[in-house]
Structure formats: C-alpha cells, structure tokens
C-alpha positions, 0 to 999 in steps of 0.5 A, spaced: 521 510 517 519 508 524 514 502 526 511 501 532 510 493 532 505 491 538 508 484 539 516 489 539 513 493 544 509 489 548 515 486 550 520 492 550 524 493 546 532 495 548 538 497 544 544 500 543 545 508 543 549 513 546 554 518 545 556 523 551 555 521 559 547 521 561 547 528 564 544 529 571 538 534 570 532 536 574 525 534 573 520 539 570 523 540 563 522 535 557 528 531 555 527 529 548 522 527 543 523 522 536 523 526 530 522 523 522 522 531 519 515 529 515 508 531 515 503 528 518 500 525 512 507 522 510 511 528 507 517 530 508 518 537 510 523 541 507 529 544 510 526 551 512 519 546 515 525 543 519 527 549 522 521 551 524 521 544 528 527 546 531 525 553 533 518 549 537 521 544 540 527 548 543 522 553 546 519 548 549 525 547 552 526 540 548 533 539 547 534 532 544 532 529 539 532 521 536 532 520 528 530 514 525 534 515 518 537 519 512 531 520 509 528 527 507 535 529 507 534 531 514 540 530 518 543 536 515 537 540 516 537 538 524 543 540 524 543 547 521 537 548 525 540 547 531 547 551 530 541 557 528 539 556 534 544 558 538 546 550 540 544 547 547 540 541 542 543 535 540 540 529 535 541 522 535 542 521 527 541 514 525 541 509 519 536 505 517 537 498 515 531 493 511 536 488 509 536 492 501 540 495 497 538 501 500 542 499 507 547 501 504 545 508 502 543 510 508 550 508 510 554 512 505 548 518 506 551 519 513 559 518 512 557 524 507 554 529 511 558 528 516 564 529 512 561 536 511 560 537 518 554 541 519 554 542 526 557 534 528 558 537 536 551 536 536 550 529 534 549 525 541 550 518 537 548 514 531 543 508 531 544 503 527 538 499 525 532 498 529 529 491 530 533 489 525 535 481 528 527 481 532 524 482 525 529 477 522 532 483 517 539 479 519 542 476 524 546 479 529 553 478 525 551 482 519 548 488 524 555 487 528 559 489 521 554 494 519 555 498 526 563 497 524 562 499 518 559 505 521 564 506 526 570 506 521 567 513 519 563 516 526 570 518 529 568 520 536 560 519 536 558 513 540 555 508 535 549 502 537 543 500 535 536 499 538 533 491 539 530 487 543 532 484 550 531 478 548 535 479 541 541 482 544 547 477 545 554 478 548 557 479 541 552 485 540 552 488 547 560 488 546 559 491 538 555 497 542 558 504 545 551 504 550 545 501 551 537 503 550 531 501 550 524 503 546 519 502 553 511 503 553 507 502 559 501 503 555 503 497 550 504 492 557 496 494 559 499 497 565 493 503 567 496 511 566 496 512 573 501 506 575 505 507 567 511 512 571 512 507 576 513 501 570 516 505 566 522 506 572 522 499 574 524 497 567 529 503 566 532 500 572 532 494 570 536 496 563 541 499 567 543 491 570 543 490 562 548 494 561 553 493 566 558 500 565 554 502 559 550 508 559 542 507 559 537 511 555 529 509 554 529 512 547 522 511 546 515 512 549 509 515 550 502 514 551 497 515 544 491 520 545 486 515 540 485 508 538 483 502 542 484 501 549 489 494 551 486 492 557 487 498 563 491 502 557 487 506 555 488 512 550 486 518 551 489 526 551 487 526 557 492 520 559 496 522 555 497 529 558 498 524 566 503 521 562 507 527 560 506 530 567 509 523 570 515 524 565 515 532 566 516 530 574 521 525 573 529 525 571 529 519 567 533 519 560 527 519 555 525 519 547 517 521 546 515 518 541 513 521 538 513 529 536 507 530 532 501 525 530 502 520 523 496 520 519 499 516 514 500 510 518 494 505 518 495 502 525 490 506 530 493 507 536 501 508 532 497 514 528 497 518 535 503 519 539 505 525 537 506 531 542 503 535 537 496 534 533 496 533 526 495 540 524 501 542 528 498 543 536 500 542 541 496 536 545 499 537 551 501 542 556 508 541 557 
C-alpha cells in the first residue's frame, strides 16, 4: 500500500506519528524498517510467512516496525509474531486513507484488532493516512476527523499522520500526538557521502517543527538500482554506505524498505528494500 512520489520525496515529506517517548539509544544497532507483509512480487504473505519475517528482523537486532495499512490481515499477524518473540519489538500500525469507501473499512479493521488485544503494548503509534492532503485525497478538515475518528478507540496509543511540510497546518499539528517525516537524501541529488549529514540537517530541522512534540524519520533509505538523480547514484554498494551511516548514527529512523518490490513499476521504488527480491540480505548490518 505504499507509494514513493518523486515530487513528495523531493521535497521531504513530514507527518505525524509517535506514541511512547523517543528512547536514547547507542549507535551500532538498526532502529527500524517499513513493513507491508507482502511478497515481493505484490502478495501477501501469510501469518506464519509473517512471523518468519519477524523472527529475521528482530535477529538482526531490528526492533521496530512501520506499517502502512490493515491489509493482508497483518497487524495481528505483527503482533502475535512479536509476543512469540518474546516482546522487545514494537510496530507503527496504520490505517490507509484514499478518499473511498475503503477508508472506512480500514478504520473499523483496526478498532477490531485492537478490540481483541493481540499484543497492543507493542503498537508504538497509529498512523492515519500518508499524503492524503499534498495528493489532494482530502483537505486537512476531513483528515483531522478521521484521526479523531481514530483516537476515539486508540485509548492510550498516540495517534498522527504522515505529510508533507508544506501540507501541515496548525490545526493539523494540533490534531497530532507527534511529528514525523519520510526524508531521502538519495531524492534531493545529494551524493551518498554527504546523505547522513543532510539527512541530520533535515532531522534538526523538523525538531523547530514540532516544538514540544516528539520527532521521528519514518522513512528512508537509498535504492541499489535504477537511475541515478544528479550525484545520487543507485547502487548496492551506496546502499550499503548509507546503512553504515545510519548504523553509526543515534537518529530515530524507518528503512524503507524491508525487502525489494518487484511489483511496482518505478524503477528506483522496486529496490529499496534491506533484502532482495529472493529474501537476502543485500547488506550487511
């Protein structure tokens, strides 16, 4: 269910999500990737597929997790994986808006799963939308309801969304719990060996955004193939810098992706993932 726009990423995208307080952590350990619970050529992967996911991840000391929607019936797969895990994981559920009736069932699928409590002490936030206002799904009014809508049932999880900067305005930053952005050094033509400073510079100036509120990059990452844009160049080897530069750093972050999508038709947005189309890793971490 999610999308990489050119045009969104050029200009870095910010939203909303967080639930417990950013906690301080040591560099040398990854923080987290994006997660869509499907195959990489588009299906989804079944609970127990799932669960293998899981079990990778967290033995390669990746304890958090971003989602994107309710589909494949992954938010309780997620969960039960992570409580057979022994916990020490959590995972950004998420609800997927597009302007249809199916926003609607998105909503009510969550409220359902967390009704059943299958693990919620592991669910860090809950994202609502992404890019619904910059892709014009609906203007910031209607998302403000539907992340109320949300919070109605959230109880205790922190509740937000994922936008652009220039999409944001008070009322929206009010109506969310945190704030967040999707930043790719790769997409502002920035060369690898500079991409973990820009990538702070940007960090930094998210934190002015969001005043008191809690800051996290919920997606980046460099692609291993495809065009390069200016002096980004894709490569695994510049992907595997920009691990490295991620690895060293103690910033907040989401990989995008965790493993490569063949099933999308961009170039570049088909090789993000940490692991390869045939489930590899493509670098070390």
């Amino acid at each position: 269910m999610q999308f990489i726009s050119l045009i969104t990423l050029i200009f870095t995208l910010f939203g909303c999500i967080q639930a417990f307080p950013i906690e301080s952590r040591s560099s040398g350990t990854f923080y987290g990737v994006t997660y869509n619970a499907r195959h990489s050529d588009g299906s989804c992967q079944s609970a127990s597929e799932v669960s293998d996911s899981i079990k990778l991840m967290k033995s390669n000391g990746i304890t958090h997790i971003r989602t994107y929607s309710q589909e494949c019936d992954q938010l309780p797969s997620i969960l039960k994986a992570i409580k057979a895990q022994g916990g020490g994981m959590t995972v950004l559920a998420a609800v997927w808006l597009d302007g249809s009736s199916g926003d609607d069932q998105e909503i009510s699928t969550l409220k359902s799963v967390l009704s059943k409590n299958y693990g919620n002490q592991y669910i860090q936030g809950i994202l609502v939308g992404n890019e619904v206002i910059f892709n014009n799904v609906m203007s910031d009014g209607t998302l403000i309801n539907k992340i109320k809508q949300v919070k109605a049932f959230a109880n205790d999880i922190n509740v937000g969304t994922a936008e652009i900067p220039s999409s944001y305005t008070n009322q929206l930053v009010t109506a969310c719990d945190m704030v967040a952005s999707n930043v790719y050094p790769f997409f502002s033509n920035v060369n690898v060996d500079t991409a973990i400073s820009n990538l702070k510079a940007q960090y930094n100036n998210l934190q002015k955004v969001a005043g008191s509120k809690n800051v996290w990059i919920t997606e980046t990452g460099w692609p291993s193939s495809g065009s390069a844009l200016g002096n980004s160049v894709p490569s695994e080897t510049n992907g595997q810098k920009y691990v490295t530069g991620l690895l060293k750093s103690s910033l907040p972050y989401y990989y995008f992706e965790w493993q490569d999508s063949d099933w999308k038709s961009e170039g570049t947005e088909k090789s993000f993932g940490l692991l390869n189309s045939a489930g590899k890793f493509k670098y070390t971490l």
